[in-house]
C-alpha positions in Angstrom: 0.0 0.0 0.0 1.5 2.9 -1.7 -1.0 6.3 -1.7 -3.4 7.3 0.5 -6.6 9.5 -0.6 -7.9 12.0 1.9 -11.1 13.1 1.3 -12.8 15.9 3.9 -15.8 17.3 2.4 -16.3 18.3 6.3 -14.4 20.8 7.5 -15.4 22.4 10.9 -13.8 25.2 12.6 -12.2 24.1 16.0 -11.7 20.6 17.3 -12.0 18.5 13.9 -9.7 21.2 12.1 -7.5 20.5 14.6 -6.9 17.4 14.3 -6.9 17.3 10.5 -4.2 19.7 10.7 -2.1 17.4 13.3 -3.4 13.6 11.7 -3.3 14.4 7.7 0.6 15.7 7.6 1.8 12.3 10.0 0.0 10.6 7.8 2.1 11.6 5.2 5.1 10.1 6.7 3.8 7.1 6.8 2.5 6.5 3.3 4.4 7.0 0.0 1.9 9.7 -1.2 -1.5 11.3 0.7 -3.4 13.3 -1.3 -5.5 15.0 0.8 -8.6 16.5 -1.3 -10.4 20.0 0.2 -13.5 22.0 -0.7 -12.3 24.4 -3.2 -13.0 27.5 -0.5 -10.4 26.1 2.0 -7.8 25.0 -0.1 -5.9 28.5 0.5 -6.5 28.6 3.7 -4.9 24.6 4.7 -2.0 25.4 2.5 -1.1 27.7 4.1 -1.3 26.2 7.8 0.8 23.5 6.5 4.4 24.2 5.2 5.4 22.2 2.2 9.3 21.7 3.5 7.8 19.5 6.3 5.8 17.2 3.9 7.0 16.6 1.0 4.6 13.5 1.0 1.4 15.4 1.1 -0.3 17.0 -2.0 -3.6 19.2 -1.4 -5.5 19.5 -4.0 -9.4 20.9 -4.1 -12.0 19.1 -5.5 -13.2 21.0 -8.1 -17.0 20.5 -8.1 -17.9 23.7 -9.4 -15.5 23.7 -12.6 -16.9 20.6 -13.8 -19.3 21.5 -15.9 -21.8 19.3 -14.5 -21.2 20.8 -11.3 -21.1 23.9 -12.8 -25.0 23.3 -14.3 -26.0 21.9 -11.0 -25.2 25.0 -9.2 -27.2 27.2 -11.5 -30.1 25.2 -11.9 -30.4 25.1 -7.8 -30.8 28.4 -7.7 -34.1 28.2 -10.3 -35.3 25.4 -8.6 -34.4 25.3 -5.1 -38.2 25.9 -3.4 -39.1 22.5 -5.3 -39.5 19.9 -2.4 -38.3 17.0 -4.6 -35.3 19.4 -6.4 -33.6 19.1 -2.9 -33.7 15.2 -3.1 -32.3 15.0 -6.9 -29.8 17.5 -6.6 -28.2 15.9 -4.3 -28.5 12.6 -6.0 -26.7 13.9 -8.9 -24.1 16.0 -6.6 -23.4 12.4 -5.4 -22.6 11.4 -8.9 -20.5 13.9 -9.9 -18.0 13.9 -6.4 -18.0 10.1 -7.4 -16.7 11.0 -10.6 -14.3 13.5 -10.1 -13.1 10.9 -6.7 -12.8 8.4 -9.2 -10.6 10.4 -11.5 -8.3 11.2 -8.7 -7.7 7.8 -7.7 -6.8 6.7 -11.1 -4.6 9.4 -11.4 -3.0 9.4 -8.2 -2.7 5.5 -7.8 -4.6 5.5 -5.0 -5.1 2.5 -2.8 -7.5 3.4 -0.3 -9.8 6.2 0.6 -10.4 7.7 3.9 -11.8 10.8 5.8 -11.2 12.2 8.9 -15.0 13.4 9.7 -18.1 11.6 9.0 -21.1 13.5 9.5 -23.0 14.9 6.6 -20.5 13.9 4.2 -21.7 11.5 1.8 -20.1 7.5 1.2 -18.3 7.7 -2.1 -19.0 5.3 -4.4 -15.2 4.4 -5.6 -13.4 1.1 -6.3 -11.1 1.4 -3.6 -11.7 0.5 0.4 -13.1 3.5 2.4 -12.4 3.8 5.7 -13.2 7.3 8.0 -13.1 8.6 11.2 -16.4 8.4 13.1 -15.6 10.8 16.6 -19.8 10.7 17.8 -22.7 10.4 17.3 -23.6 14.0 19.4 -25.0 15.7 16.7 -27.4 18.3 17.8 -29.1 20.0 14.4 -32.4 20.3 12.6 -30.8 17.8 9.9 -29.9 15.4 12.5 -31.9 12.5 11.0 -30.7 13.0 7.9 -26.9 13.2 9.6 -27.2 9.9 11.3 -28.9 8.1 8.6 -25.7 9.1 6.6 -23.3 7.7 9.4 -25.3 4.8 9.3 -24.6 4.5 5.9 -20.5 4.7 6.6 -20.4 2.5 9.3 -22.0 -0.6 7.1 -20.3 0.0 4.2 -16.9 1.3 5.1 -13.7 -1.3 5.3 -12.6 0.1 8.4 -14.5 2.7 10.9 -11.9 4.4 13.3 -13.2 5.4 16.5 -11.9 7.6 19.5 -13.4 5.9 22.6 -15.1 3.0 24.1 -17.8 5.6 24.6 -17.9 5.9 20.8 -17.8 2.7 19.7 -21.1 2.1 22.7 -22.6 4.8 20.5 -21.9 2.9 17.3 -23.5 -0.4 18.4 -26.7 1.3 19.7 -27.4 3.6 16.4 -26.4 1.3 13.7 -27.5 -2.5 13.9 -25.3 -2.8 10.8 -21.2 -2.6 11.0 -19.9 -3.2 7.5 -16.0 -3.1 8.6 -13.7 -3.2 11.1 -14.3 -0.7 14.3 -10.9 0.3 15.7 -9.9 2.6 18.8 -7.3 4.9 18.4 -7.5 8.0 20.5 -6.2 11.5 19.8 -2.4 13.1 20.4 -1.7 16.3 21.4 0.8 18.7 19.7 3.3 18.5 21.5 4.4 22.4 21.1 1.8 23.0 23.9 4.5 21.8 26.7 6.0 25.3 25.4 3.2 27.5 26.9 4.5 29.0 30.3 3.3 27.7 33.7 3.5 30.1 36.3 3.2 29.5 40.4 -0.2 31.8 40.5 -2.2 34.4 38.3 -4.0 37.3 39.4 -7.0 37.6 39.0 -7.6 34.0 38.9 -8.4 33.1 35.7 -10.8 29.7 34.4 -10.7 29.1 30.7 -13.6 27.3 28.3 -11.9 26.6 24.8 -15.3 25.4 23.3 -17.1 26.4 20.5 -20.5 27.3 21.3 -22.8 24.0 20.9 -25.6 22.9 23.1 -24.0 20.2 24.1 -21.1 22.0 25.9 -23.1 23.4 29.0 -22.4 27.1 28.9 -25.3 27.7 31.1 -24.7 25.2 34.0 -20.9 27.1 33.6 -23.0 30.6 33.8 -24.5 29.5 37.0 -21.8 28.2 38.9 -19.4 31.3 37.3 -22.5 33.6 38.8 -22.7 31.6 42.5 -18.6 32.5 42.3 -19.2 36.0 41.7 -22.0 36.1 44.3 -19.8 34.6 47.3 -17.4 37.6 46.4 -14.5 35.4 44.8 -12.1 37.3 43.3 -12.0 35.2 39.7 -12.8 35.7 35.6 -14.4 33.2 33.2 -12.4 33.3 29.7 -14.9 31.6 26.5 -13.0 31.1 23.5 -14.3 28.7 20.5 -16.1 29.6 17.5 -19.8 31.5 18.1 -18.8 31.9 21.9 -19.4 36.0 21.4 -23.3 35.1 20.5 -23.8 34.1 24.1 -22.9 37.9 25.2 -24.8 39.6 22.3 -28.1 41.5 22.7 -29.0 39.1 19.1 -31.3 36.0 20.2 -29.6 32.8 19.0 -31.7 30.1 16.9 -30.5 27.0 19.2 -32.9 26.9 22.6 -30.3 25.8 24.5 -27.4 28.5 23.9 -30.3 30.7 23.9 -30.9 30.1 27.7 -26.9 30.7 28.7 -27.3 34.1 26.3 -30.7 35.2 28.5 -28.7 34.1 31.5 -25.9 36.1 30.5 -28.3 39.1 30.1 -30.4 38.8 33.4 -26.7 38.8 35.5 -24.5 41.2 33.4 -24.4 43.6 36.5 -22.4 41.0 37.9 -20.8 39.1 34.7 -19.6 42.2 32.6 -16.1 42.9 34.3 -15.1 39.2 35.0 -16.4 37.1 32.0 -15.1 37.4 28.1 -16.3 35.5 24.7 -13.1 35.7 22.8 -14.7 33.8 20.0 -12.7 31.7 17.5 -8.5 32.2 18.3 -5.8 31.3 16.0 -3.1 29.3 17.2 -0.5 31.6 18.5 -3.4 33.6 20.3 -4.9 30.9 21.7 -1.7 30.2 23.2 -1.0 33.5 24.7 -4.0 33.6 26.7 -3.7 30.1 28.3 -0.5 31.9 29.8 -3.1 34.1 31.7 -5.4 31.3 32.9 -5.2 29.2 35.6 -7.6 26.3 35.6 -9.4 24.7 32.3 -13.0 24.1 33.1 -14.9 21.5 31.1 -18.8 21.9 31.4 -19.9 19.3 28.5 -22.5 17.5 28.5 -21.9 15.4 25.7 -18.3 14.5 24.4 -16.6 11.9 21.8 -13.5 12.4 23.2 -12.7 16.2 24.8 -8.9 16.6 23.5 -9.0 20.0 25.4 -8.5 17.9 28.7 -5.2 16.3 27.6 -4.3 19.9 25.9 -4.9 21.5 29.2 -2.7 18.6 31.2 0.3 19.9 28.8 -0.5 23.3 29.0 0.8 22.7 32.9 -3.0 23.5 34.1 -5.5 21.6 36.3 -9.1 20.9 34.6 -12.5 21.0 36.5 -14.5 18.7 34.1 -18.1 17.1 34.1 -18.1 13.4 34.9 -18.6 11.7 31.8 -17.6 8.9 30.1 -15.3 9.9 27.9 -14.0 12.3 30.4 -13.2 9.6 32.4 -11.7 7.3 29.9 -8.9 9.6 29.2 -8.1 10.7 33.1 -8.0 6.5 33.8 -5.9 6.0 30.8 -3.1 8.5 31.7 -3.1 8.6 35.1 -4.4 12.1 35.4 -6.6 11.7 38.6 -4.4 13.8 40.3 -5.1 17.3 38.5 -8.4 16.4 37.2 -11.3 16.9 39.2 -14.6 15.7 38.5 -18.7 17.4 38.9 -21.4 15.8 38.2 -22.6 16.8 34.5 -25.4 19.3 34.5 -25.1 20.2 38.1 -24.3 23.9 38.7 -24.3 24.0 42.4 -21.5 21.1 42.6 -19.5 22.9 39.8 -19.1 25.6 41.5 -18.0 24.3 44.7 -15.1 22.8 42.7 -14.2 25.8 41.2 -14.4 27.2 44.2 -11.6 24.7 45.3 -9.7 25.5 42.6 -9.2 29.5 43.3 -5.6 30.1 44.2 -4.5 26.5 44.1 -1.7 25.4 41.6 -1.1 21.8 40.5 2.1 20.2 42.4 5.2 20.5 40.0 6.4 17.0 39.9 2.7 15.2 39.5 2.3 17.8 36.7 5.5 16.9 34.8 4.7 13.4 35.0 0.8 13.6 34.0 2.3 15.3 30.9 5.1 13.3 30.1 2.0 10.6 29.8 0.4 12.0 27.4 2.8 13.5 25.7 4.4 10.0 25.4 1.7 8.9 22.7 2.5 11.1 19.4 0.4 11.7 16.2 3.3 9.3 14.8 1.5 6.9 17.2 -2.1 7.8 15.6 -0.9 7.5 12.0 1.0 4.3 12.4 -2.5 2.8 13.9 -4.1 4.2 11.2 -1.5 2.6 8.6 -1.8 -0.8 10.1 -5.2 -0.9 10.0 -5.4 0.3 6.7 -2.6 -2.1 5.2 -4.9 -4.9 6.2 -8.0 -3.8 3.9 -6.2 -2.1 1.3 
C-alpha cells in the first residue's frame, strides 16, 4: 500500500480542524503519497497552515466540483429550482454522482489504494473502487438535519472497510445507532501537539483566571458554567471566566440565537451582566499563537460538556501545565483513567451547577504540584500523532 486518498468534504472550525491539521501531515510520513482532497473555499486557507518543507509526501488539491461542468450546471439550476421539495432530493443525487466522478478520476490518477476521511457526518459514502475507511468521533449531533446526519453515518459504518473510532464511549454509541457494521471498528485515540509543553506555567495568576476553549454548541453546557461562574461571583471570589471557540461572542450579544439551549446561557448572561460584565469574556474563535497567549493568563481549564466523543481540550490542558474541572462523563473519564491524570483532574457531576461551583471554588488560588504535573504530561505527551498514523496505517494495510 503505496497512496493514501484523503477526502474531507467536512471541514469544521475548531476541534476536527485540529486534528486534520495534526493527523493528515503524520500521515504523510507514513505513506508513500497522501493526497488529501479539500473544498475548493479552503484549499488557501490549509495550504497555508501547512508548510510544504515539512511534507514533502502530502499533496492538497481541491476538488473541483464547481469547474466541472456538471457541477457547474447543478449550481445554476439550484438556484431556479431550489423551493421545489423534490429538487432538494435530486440534486443531491446527482451532486453524489458527480464527487463520485471526479473521486474516481483522482484515484486513477494518483494511484490510490485506499480512501479515507477524517469526519463523518454529513459527508456522503463515495462510491469508488477502492476501500473506504473514516473517522467516526460521535454520534452528538445536535441539528435540525440530524436525521438525515445519522442516517448518513449509518450509511459509513456498514459499508466502510474500516471505521476508526476515538473511545469505548464511541464505539457504545456505534453499536446502539447502527445494527449494521460493514468493517472493522478500531480505537485509536487523539495526540496532542506536543508544542503546547512550550506554553508558560506560572506558580499563580492574578486575577484567577478559568478558561472554556469550546465552541459554542448545546452540548457544551455554557449555562450550568454561567451559574456556577455567577454563584462564584456572588460569594465575592475574586475570579474571571475566559470563552473562547467559535460563536462563543453570540452568548454575550443582545441578538437571540436560533438554538434553545445556547439561547438560555445568552438570557442568563443578560439577566446577571451587573455581575458578569467585568469578569467574564467570549473571545470567539482564536488562531493558534493567540490561543496560546491567553492560556499563559489562565489558571484552571473548566470543562462543562454535556456530551463529548472524546474532549482533546483535557489532555491539551494537562500539557499546557494547568489543572481541569471537568463534568463526569464517560469519555471524560476514559482519558483521566488512561493516563493517570486523577491527580489534577477533578470531576462534577454533568449538569449540576451547584456542585460545579463548589469545585471551582476549590480550585481559586490553588496550583497543581510540580512534579505530578510533569509526569501527568510526560503521559500523554508519550503517545505522538506518529502513534495515531502508524495505527491508522496498520489498520489500513490490512483492507487495502
Amino acid at each position: 500500500m503505496n497512496n493514501l486518498l484523503v477526502w474531507d468534504n467536512e471541514i469544521i472550525t475548531g476541534g476536527v480542524e485540529t486534528i486534520q491539521l495534526n493527523l493528515v501531515p503524520a500521515l504523510a510520513k507514513k505513506f508513500k503519497q497522501v493526497i488529501w482532497v479539500l473544498p475548493d473555499h479552503k484549499l488557501q486557507y490549509f495550504k497555508e497552515k501547512i508548510k510544504p518543507l515539512d511534507n514533502n509526501n502530502l499533496t492538497i488539491i481541491a476538488l473541483g466540483y464547481h469547474k466541472t461542468i456538471a457541477g457547474s450546471l447543478l449550481r445554476n439550476l439550484d438556484q431556479i429550482f431550489k423551493k421545489i421539495p423534490l429538487w432538494k432530493k435530486l440534486c443531491s443525487g446527482f451532486q453524489r454522482k458527480i464527487i463520485n466522478s471526479i473521486l474516481s478520476g483522482l484515484i486513477e490518477h494518483f494511484q490510490a489504494d485506499i480512501l479515507f476521511t477524517t469526519c463523518i457526518f454529513s459527508q456522503p459514502f463515495p462510491s469508488v473502487k477502492i476501500p473506504v475507511t473514516g473517522v467516526l468521533h460521535d454520534f452528538n449531533y445536535d441539528h435540525d438535519d440530524k436525521p438525515e446526519v445519522l442516517e448518513n453515518m449509518r450509511i459509513w459504518v456498514s459499508q466502510s472497510s474500516v471505521i476508526f473510532t476515538i473511545s469505548e464511549y464511541s464505539v457504545r454509541q456505534i453499536r446502539e445507532y447502527c445494527p449494521k457494521v460493514g468493517g472493522e471498528l478500531k480505537i485509536v485515540s487523539w495526540a496532542v501537539d506536543a508544542d503546547l509543553d512550550k506554553i508558560e506555567t506560572p506558580t499563580g495568576i492574578n486575577p484567577f483566571r478559568f478558561i472554556f476553549p469550546a465552541s459554542a454548541i448545546a452540548t457544551k453546557g455554557h449555562k450550568v458554567l454561567f451559574e456556577a461562574f455567577k454563584s462564584l461571583l456572588e460569594e465575592g471570589v475574586d475570579a474571571e471566566l475566559i470563552l473562547t471557540g467559535g460563536g462563543t461572542q453570540e452568548l454575550l450579544s443582545t441578538e437571540p440565537i436560533e438554538n434553545k439551549d445556547l439561547e438560555k446561557a445568552r438570557l442568563f448572561y443578560h439577566d446577571n451582566r451587573h455581575l458578569f460584565e467585568n469578569n467574564l469574556q467570549a473571545k470567539g474563535y482564536l488562531e493558534e499563537k493567540k490561543f496560546r497567549q491567553l492560556v499563559e493568563s489562565c489558571s484552571v481549564f473548566v470543562l462543562p460538556s454535556l456530551k463529548e466523543g472524546f474532549g482533546l481540550p483535557l489532555l491539551e490542558a494537562v500539557c499546557c501545565g494547568r489543572s481541569v474541572v471537568c463534568s463526569l462523563i464517560e469519555p471524560f473519564q476514559e482519558q483521566v483513567s488512561r493516563f493517570s491524570l486523577e491527580s489534577i483532574v477533578s470531576f462534577f457531576k454533568p449538569g449540576d451547577s451547584r456542585d460545579l461551583a463548589r469545585i471551582m471554588h476549590n480550585q481559586v488560588g490553588l496550583w497543581p504540584d510540580q512534579i505530578r504535573l510533569r509526569k501527568a504530561k510526560s503521559r500523554v505527551l508519550n503517545w505522538t500523532w506518529l502513534d495515531v498514523a502508524q495505527a491508522y496505517f496498520d489498520e489500513m494495510q490490512k483492507v487495502a
